[in-house]
BAFI-3210 file (N, C-alpha, C; in Angstrom, 3 decimals, decimal comma, padded with zeros to 6 digits):
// residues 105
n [1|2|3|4|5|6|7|8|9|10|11|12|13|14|15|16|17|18|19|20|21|22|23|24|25|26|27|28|29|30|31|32|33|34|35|36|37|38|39|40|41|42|43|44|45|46|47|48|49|50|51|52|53|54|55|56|57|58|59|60|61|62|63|64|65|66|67|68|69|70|71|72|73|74|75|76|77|78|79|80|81|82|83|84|85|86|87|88|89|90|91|92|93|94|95|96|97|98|99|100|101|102|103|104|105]
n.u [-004,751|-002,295|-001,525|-000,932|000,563|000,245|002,925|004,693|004,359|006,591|008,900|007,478|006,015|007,167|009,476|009,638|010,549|009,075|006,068|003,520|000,027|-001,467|-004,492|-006,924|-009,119|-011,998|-013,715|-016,656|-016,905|-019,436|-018,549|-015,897|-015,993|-016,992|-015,222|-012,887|-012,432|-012,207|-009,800|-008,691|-008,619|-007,165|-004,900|-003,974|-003,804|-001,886|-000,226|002,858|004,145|002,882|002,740|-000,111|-001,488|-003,061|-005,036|-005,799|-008,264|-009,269|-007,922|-005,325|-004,517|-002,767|-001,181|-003,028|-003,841|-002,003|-001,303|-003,394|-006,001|-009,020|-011,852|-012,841|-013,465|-009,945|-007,324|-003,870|-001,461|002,125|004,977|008,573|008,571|006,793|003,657|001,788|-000,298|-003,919|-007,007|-010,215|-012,763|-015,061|-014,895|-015,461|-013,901|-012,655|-012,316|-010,082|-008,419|-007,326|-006,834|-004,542|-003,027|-000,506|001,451|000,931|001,649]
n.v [098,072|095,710|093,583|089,871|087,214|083,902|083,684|086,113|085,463|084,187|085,990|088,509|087,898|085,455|086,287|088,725|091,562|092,311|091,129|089,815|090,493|088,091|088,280|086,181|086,206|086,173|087,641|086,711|086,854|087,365|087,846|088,715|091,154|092,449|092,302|093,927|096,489|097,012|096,097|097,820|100,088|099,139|098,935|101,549|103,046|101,160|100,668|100,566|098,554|096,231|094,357|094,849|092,596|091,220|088,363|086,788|083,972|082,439|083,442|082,519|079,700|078,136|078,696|078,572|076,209|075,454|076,524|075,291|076,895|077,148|078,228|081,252|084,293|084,393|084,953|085,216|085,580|085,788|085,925|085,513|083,637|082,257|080,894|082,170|082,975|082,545|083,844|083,103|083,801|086,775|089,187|091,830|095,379|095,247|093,200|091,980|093,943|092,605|090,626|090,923|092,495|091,856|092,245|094,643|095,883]
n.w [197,856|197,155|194,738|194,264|192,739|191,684|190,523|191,679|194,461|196,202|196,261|196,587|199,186|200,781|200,940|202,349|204,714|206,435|208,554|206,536|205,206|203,806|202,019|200,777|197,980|196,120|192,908|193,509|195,978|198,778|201,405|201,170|200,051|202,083|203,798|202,810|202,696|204,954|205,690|203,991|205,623|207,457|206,907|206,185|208,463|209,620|207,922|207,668|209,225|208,941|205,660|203,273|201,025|198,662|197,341|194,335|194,342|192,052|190,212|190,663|191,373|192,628|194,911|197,122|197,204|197,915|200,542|201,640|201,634|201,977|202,368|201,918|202,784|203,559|205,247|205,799|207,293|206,988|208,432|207,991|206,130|206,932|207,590|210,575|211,252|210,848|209,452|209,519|207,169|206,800|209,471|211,902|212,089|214,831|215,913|214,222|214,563|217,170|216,179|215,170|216,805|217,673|215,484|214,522|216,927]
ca.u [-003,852|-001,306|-002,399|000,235|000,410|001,314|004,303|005,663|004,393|007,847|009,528|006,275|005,604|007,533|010,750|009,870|011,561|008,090|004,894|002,971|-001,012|-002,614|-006,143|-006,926|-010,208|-012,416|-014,991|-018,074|-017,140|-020,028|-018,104|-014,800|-016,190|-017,427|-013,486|-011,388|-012,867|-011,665|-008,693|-008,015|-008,571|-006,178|-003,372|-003,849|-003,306|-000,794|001,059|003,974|004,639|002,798|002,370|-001,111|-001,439|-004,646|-004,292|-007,506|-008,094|-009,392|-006,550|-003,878|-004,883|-001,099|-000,690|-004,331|-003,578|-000,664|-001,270|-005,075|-007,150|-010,583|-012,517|-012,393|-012,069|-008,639|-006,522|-003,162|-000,211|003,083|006,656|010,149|008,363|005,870|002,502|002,129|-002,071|-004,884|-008,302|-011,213|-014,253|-014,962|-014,822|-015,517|-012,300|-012,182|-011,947|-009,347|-007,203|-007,080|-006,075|-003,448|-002,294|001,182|002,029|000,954|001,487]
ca.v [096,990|095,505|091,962|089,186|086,485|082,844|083,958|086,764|085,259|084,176|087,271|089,523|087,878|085,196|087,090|090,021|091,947|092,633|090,686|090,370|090,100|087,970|088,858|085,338|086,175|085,986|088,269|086,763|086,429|088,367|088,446|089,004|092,437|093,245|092,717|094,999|097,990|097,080|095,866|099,411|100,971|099,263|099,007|102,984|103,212|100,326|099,893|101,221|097,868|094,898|094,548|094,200|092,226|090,512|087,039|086,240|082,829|081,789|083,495|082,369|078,411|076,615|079,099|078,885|075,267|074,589|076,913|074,839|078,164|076,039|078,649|082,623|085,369|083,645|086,426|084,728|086,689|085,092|086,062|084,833|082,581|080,700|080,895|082,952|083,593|082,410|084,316|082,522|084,386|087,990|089,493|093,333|095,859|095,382|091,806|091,800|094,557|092,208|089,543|091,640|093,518|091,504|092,800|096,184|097,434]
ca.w [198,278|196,132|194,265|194,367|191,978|192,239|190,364|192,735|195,703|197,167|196,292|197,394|200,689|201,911|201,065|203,049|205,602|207,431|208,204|205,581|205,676|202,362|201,960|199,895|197,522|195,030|193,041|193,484|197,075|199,524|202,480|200,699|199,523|203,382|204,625|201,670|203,026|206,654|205,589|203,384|207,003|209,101|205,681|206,525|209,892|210,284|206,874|207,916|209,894|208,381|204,139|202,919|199,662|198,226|196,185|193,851|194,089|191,106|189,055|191,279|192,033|193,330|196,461|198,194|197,549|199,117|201,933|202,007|201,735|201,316|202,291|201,542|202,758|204,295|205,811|206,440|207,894|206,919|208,739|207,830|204,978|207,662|208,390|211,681|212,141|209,728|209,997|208,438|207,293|207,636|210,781|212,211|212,251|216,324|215,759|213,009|214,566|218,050|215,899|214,224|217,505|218,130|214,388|214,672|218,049]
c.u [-003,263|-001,484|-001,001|-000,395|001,122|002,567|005,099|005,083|005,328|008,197|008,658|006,147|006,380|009,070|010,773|009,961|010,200|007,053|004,215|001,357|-001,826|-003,731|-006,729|-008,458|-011,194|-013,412|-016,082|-018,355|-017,590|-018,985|-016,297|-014,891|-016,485|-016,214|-012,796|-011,903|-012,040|-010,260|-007,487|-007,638|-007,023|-004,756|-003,148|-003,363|-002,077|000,071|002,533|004,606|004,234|002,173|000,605|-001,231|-002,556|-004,396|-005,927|-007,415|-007,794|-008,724|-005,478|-004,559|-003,397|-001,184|-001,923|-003,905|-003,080|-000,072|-002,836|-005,577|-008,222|-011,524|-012,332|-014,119|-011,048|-007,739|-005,256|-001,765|001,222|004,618|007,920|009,850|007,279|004,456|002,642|000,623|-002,459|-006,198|-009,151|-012,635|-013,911|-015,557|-015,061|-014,141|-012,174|-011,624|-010,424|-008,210|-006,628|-006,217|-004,830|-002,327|-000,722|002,443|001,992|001,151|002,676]
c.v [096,322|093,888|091,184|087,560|085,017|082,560|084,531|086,645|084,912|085,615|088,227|089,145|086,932|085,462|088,396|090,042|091,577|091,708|091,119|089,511|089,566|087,745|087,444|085,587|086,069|086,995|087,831|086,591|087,975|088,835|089,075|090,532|093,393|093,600|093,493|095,636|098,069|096,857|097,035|100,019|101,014|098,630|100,787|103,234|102,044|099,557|099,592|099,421|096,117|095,224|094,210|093,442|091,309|089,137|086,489|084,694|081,696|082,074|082,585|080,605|077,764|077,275|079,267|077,251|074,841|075,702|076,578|075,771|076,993|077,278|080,367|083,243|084,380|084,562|085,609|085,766|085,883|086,098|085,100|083,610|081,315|081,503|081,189|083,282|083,341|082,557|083,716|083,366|085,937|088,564|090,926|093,521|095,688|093,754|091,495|092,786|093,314|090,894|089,510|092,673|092,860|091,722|094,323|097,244|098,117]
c.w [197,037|195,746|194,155|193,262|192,345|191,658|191,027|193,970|196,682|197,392|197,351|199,074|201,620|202,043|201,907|204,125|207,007|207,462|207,191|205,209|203,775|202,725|200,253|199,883|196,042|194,665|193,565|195,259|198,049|200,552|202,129|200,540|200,729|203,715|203,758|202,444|204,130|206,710|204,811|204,467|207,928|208,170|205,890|207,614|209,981|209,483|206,787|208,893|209,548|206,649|204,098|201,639|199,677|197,350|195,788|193,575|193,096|189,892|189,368|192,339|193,051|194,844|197,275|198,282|197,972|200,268|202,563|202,642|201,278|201,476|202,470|201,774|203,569|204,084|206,384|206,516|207,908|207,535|208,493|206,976|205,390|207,772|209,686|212,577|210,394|210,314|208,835|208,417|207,358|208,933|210,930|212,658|213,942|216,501|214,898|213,838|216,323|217,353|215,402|215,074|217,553|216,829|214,422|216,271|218,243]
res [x|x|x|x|x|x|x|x|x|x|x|x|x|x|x|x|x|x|x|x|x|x|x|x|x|x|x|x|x|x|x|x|x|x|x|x|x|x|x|x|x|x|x|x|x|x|x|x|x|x|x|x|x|x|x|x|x|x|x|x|x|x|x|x|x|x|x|x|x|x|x|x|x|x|x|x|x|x|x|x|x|x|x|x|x|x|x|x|x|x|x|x|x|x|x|x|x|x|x|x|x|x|x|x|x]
***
């Protein structure tokens, strides 16, 4: 998945054409490391229609802040430059793709 910075975060995500799913995390974060995997899965099966991109917190401080990420993993799905669905925590892929079906189906 493709890392976004709080420099090309307009451009990268809320300029784009398509939904686009940030994966807001950090290393040392446990459950952060459970969701990539799941989130590799269903960027495989269903890239083709929503972006995946990852944003490390503690590199990239201004845009968790002023979209108040407090707590990570924070999976937010932005369209047409808005906030659209914010998943807190990690979750199992049956969970995550239900929350993700009105983007990918």
């Amino acid at each position: 998945m493709q890392a976004v910075t709080d420099a090309d975060f307009e451009t990268e995500v809320l300029k784009s054409d398509k939904p686009v799913l940030v994966d807001f995390w950090a290393e040392w974060c446990g459950p952060c490391r459970q969701v990539a995997p799941i989130l590799a899965e269903i960027n495989a099966e269903h890239g083709d229609k929503i972006t995946f991109v990852k944003m490390n917190v503690d590199e990239n401080p201004v845009t968790p802040a002023t979209y108040r990420v407090t707590g990570i993993p924070t999976l937010n799905v932005y369209q047409n430059g808005e906030v659209v669905r914010q998943i807190v925590g990690a979750k199992p892929k049956a969970a995550l793709l239900n929350e993700l079906s009105e983007f990918i189906a």
